[in-house]
C-alpha positions as CSV (number, residue, x, y, z in Angstrom):
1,X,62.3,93.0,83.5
2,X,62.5,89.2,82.1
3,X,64.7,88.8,79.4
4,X,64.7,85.3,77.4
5,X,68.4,84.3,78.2
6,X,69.9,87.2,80.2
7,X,69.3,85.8,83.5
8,X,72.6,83.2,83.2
9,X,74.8,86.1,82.6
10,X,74.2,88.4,85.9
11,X,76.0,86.4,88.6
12,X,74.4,84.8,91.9
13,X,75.8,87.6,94.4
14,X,74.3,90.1,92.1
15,X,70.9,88.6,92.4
16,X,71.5,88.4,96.5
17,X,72.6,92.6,96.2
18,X,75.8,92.1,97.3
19,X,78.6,94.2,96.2
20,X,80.3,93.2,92.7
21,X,84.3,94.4,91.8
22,X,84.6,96.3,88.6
23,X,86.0,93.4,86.5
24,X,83.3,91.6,87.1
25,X,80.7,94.6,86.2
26,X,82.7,94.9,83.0
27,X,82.3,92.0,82.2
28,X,78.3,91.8,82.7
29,X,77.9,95.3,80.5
30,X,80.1,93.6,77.8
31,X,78.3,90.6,77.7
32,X,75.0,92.3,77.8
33,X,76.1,94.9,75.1
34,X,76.6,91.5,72.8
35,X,73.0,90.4,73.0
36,X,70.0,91.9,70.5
37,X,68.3,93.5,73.9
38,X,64.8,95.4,73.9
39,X,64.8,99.3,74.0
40,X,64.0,99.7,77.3
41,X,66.8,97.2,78.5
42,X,69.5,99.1,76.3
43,X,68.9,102.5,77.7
44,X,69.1,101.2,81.1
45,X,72.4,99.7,80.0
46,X,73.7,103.1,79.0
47,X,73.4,103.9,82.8
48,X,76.4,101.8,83.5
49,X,78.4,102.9,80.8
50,X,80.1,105.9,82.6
51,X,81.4,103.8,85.4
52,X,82.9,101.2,83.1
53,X,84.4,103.4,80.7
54,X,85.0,106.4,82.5
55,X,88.3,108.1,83.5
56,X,87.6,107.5,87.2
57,X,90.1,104.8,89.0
58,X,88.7,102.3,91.5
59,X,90.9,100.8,93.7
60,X,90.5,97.9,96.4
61,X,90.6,98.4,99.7
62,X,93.1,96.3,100.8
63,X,93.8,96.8,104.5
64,X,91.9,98.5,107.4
65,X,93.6,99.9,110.1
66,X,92.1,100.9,113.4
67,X,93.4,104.6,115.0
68,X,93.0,105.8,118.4
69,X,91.3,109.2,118.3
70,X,90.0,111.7,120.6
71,X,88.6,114.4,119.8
72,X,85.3,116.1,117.0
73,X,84.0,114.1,114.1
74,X,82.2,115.8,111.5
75,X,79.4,114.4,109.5
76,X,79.3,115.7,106.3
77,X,75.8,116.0,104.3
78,X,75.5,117.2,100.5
79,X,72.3,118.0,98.6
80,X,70.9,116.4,95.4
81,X,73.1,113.4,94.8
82,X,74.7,111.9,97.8
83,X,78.4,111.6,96.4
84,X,81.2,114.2,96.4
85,X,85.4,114.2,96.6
86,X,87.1,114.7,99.7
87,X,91.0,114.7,99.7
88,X,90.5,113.7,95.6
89,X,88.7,110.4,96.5
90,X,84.9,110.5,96.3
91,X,82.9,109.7,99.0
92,X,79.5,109.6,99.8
93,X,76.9,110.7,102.7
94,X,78.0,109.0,105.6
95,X,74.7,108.6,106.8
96,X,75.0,106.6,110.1
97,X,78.7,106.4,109.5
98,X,80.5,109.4,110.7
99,X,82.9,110.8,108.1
100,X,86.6,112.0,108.9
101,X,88.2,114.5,106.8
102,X,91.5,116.0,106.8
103,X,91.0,120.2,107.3
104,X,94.6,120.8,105.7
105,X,95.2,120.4,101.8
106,X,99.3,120.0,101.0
107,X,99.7,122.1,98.0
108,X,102.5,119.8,96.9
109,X,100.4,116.8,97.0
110,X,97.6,117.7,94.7
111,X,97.5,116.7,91.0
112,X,100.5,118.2,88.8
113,X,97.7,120.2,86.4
114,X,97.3,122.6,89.1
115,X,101.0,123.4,89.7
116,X,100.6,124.7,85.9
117,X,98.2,127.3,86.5
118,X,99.3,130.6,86.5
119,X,98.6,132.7,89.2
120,X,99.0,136.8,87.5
121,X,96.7,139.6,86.9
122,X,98.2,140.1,83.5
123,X,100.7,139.0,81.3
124,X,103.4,141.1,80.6
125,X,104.3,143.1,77.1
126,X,107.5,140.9,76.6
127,X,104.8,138.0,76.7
128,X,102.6,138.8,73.8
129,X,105.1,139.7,71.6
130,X,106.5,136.7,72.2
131,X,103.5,134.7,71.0
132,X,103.7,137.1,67.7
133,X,107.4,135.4,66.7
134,X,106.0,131.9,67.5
135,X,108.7,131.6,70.2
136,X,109.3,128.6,72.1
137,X,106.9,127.8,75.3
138,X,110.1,127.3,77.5
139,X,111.8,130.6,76.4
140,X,108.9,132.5,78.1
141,X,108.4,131.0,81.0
142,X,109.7,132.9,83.5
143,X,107.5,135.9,82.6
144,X,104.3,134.4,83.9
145,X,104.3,132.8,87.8
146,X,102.3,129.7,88.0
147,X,101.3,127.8,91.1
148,X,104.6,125.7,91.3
149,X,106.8,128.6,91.7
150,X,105.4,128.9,95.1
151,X,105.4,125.5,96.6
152,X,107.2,124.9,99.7
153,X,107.2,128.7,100.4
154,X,104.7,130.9,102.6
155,X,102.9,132.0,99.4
156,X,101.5,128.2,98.5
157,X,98.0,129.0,100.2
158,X,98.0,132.8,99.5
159,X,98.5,135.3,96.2
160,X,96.9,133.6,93.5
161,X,95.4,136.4,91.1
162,X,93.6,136.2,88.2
163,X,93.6,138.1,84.8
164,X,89.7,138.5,84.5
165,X,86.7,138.7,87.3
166,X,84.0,136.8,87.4
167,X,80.7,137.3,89.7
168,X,80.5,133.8,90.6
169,X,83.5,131.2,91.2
170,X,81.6,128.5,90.2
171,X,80.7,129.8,86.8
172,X,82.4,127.3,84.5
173,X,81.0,123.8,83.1
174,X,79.3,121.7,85.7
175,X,79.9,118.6,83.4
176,X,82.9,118.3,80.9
177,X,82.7,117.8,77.7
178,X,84.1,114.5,77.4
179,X,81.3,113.4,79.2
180,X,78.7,115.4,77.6
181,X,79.7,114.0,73.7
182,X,78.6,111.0,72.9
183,X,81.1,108.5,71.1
184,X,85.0,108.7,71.0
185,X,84.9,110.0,67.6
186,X,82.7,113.2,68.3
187,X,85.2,113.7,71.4
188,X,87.9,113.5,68.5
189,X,86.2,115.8,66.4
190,X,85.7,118.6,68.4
191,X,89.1,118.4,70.1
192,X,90.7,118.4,66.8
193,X,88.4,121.1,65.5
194,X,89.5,123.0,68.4
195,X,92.7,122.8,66.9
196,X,92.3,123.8,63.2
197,X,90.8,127.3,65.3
198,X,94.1,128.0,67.0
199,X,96.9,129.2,65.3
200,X,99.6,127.7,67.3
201,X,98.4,124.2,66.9
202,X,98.9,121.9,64.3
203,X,95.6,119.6,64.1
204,X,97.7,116.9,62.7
205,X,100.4,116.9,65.5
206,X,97.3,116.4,67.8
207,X,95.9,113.6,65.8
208,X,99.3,111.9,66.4
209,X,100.0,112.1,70.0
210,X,96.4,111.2,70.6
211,X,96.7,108.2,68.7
212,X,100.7,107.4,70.2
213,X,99.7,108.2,73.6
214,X,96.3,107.4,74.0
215,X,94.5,104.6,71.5
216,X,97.7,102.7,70.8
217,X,98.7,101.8,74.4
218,X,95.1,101.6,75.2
219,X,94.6,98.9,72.1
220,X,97.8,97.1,73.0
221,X,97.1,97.2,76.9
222,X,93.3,95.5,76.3
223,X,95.1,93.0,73.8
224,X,97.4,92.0,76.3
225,X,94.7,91.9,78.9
226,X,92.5,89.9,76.9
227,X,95.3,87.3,76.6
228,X,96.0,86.7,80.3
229,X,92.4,86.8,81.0
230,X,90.6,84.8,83.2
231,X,87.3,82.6,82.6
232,X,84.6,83.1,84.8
233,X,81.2,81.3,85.8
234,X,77.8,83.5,84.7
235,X,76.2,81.9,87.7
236,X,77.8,81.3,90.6
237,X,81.0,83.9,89.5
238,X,83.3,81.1,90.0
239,X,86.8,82.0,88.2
240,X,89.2,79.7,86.4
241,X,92.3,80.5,84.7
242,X,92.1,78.1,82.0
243,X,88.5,77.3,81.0
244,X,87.2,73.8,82.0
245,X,87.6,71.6,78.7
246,X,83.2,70.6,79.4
247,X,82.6,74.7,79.3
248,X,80.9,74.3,82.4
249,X,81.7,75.1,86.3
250,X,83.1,72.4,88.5
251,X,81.3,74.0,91.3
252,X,77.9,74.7,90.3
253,X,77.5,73.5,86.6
254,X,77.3,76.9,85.1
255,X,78.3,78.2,82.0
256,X,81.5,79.6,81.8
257,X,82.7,82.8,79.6
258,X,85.5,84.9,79.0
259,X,86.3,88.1,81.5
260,X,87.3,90.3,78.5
261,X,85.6,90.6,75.3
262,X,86.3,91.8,71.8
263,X,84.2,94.8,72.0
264,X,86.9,95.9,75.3
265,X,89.6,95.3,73.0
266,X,89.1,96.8,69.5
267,X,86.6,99.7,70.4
268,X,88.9,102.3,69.7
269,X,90.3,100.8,66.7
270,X,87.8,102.2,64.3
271,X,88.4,105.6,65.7
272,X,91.9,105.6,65.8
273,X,92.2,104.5,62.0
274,X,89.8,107.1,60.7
275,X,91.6,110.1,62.4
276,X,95.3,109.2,60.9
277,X,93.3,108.7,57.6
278,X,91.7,112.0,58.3
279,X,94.6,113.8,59.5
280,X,97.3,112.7,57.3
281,X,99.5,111.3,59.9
282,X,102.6,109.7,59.5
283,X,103.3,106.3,57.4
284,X,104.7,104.9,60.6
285,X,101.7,105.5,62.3
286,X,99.3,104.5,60.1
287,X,101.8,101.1,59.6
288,X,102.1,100.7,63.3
289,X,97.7,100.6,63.2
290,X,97.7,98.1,60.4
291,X,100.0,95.9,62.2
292,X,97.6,96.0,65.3
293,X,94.9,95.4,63.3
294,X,95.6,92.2,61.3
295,X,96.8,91.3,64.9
296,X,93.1,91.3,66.1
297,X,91.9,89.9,63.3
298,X,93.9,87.5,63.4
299,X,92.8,86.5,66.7
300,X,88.8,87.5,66.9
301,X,88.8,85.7,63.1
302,X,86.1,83.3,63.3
303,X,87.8,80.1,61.3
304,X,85.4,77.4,62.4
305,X,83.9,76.3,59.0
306,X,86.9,78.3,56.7
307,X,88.4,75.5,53.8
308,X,92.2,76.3,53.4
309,X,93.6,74.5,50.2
310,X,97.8,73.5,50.2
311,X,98.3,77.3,48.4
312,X,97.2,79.0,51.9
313,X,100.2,77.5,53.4
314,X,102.9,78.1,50.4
């Protein structure tokens, strides 16, 4: 598909189909996301969204190291699409590549969640009438065994029972819902009205620790990020850390633009406002937003043609 103007911003060694890091793929859906595209062009942009902003981490490959070995490879096919974890990395049909996986999973090694599940048939009586006196999580614990009570013992791989049967293993969601909702403020909604459902939770101490732990660092973190950023060339990819003074490549004559853009910066800023308006969170949170945001606007303000008088500055 032509599109007037578009063809500057998707780098040479894109056009050639060679391989692009992330950075630089952000940076093409951000820019993209900017212009007025047709209908057609902006669903196909959604298709990239997911790799940009999802929760998966991609990391370089840094050094290869060569291992004498003597003995079976397997090669490894899946149906439908051809990409699947192995030892929590995901990999993909090898297809003339024959792919080596370890046949032994250290129990110890895997992601922390799992040490948290418990492993029982059923809970005991000392346990629910626990929950009736609102008791303290850590008063109880030692009534129900969960995974990490047995690493580093013979019952790691073995033992693990269940409280209700089920004909099929496989039976929960294929897809979770964070995926499955659309923006950040239906994923807010119907965690927090998942909340106001339980009686142990208090909707409003959610609202807060999603907003401390979450938005805030991610905010600050893409501020910060969008002040060490680097420029780069939209034709030939060419980076710079300070931005020629001509706005153009020394190496090709390209235009050159920015690597992080507003839209990375603020996007959860809207969200994260509404739900401590919303929720009623604390005046130090609510402050702590304010003060972020009159720092982005005072940065992303466009001043170019603004007339200050000699009051502005008394």
């Amino acid at each position: 598909m032509d599109i007037a103007g578009i063809t500057k911003i998707i780098p040479a060694d894109l056009e050639r189909g060679e391989h692009i890091d992330l950075e630089t793929l952000e940076s093409i859906v951000e820019t993209l996301d900017e212009h007025d595209l047709p209908t057609v062009a902006r669903e196909s942009l959604k298709t990239f969204r997911p790799i940009v902003d999802g929760d998966l981490a991609y990391l370089r490959v840094t050094d290869i190291t060569r291992v004498e070995y003597d003995g079976h490879l397997y090669d490894l096919q899946v149906g439908g699409e051809p990409v699947f974890t192995a030892n929590w990395m995901y990999a993909h049909n090898s297809m003339d590549a024959p792919l080596v996986m370890s046949s032994r999973i250290d129990p110890s090694e895997i992601d922390d969640e799992a040490h948290n599940m418990d492993i029982v048939r059923e809970y005991p009586l000392e346990f629910y009438e626990a929950t009736r006196e609102m008791a303290d999580p850590s008063s109880v614990a030692d009534l129900v065994q969960i995974s990490e009570d047995t690493l580093g013992t013979d019952d790691e791989y073995r033992g693990f029972d269940h409280t209700h049967d089920v004909t099929d293993i496989a039976m929960g969601p294929d897809l979770s819902a964070y995926k499955t909702l659309g923006s950040m403020m239906d994923k807010m909604d119907a965690q927090l009205e998942l909340g106001r459902k339980l009686r142990a939770v208090d909707e409003t101490d959610v609202a807060e620790r999603v907003i401390e732990y979450h938005f805030l660092p991610d905010l600050i973190g893409n501020l910060r990020a969008f002040a060490r950023q680097d420029t780069r060339c939209l034709d030939c990819g060419k980076k710079y850390r300070r931005a020629p003074l001509t706005g153009e490549c020394r190496e090709c004559g390209g235009n050159v633009s920015l690597t992080v853009h507003r839209g990375s910066v603020n996007k959860y800023l809207d969200t994260a406002v509404e739900v401590a308006d919303r929720f009623d969170c604390r005046p130090y949170t609510k402050q702590r937003l304010e003060v972020l945001e009159k720092a982005l606007e005072s940065i992303f303000e466009d001043d170019t043609n603004k007339q200050s008088g000699i009051a502005d500055f008394m």
